[in-house]
C-alpha positions as CSV (number, residue, x, y, z in Angstrom):
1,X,-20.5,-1.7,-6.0
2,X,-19.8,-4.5,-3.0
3,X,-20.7,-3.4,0.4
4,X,-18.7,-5.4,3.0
5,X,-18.7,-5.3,7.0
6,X,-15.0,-4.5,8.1
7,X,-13.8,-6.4,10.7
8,X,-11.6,-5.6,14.2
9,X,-8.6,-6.4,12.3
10,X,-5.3,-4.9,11.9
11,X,-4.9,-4.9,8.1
12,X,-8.1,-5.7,5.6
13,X,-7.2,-7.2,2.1
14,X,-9.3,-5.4,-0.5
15,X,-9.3,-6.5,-4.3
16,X,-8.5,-4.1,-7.0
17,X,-9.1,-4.6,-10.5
18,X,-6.4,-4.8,-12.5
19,X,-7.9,-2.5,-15.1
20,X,-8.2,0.1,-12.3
21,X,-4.7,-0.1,-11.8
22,X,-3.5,0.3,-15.2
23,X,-6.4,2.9,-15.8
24,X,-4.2,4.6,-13.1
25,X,-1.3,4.4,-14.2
26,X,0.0,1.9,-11.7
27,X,2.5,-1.0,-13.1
28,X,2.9,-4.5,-11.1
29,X,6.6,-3.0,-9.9
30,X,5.3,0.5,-9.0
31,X,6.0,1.4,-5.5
32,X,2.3,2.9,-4.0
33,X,1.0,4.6,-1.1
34,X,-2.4,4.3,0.9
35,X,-3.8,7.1,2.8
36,X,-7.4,8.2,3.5
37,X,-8.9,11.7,3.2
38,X,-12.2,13.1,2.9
39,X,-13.9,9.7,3.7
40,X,-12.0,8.0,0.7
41,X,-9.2,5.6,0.3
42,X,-6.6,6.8,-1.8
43,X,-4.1,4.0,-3.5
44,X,-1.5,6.2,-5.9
45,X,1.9,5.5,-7.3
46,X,5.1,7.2,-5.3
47,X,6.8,10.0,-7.0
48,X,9.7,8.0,-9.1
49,X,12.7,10.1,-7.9
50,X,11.1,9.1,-4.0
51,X,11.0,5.2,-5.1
52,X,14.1,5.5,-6.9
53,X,15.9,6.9,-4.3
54,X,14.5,4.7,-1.6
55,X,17.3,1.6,-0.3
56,X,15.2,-1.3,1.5
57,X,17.7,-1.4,5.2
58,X,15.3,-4.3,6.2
59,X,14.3,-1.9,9.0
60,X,10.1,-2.7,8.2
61,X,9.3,-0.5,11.6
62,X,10.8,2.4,10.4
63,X,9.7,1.8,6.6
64,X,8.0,4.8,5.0
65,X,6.1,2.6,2.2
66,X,5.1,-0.4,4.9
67,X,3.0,-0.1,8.2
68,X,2.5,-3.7,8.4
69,X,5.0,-6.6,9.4
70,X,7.2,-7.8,6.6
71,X,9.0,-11.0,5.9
72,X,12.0,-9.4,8.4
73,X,9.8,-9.1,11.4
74,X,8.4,-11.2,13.6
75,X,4.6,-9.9,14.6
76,X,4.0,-9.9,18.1
């Protein structure tokens, strides 16, 4: 297990295995979701009729599956 320091930072890139991921059940075009609860981070796959049904408006504020700036907003 790697113990890191977190910094002040908006957004923290963390590395996940590969082997995890498909151990998981997560594919390279899956559509996921972070969230933490009960002290853990949880990475898991959206439901497929949610990511199906889900059209990209290029509206990244508003975007259910992105809290960060994308390539259609400027950051501050």
């Amino acid at each position: 297990m790697k113990i890191i320091a977190l910094t002040p930072q908006p957004n923290v890139f963390i590395t996940v295995p590969i082997e995890t991921l498909v151990e998981a059940g997560i594919g390279p075009t899956d559509v996921i979701e972070i969230y933490a609860e009960d002290d853990k981070v949880i990475i898991q796959k959206v439901e497929p009729e949610v990511a199906e049904s889900f059209v990209c408006d290029e509206d990244c504020v508003n975007c259910p599956f992105q809290i960060v700036d994308c390539a259609h907003e400027k950051a501050a």
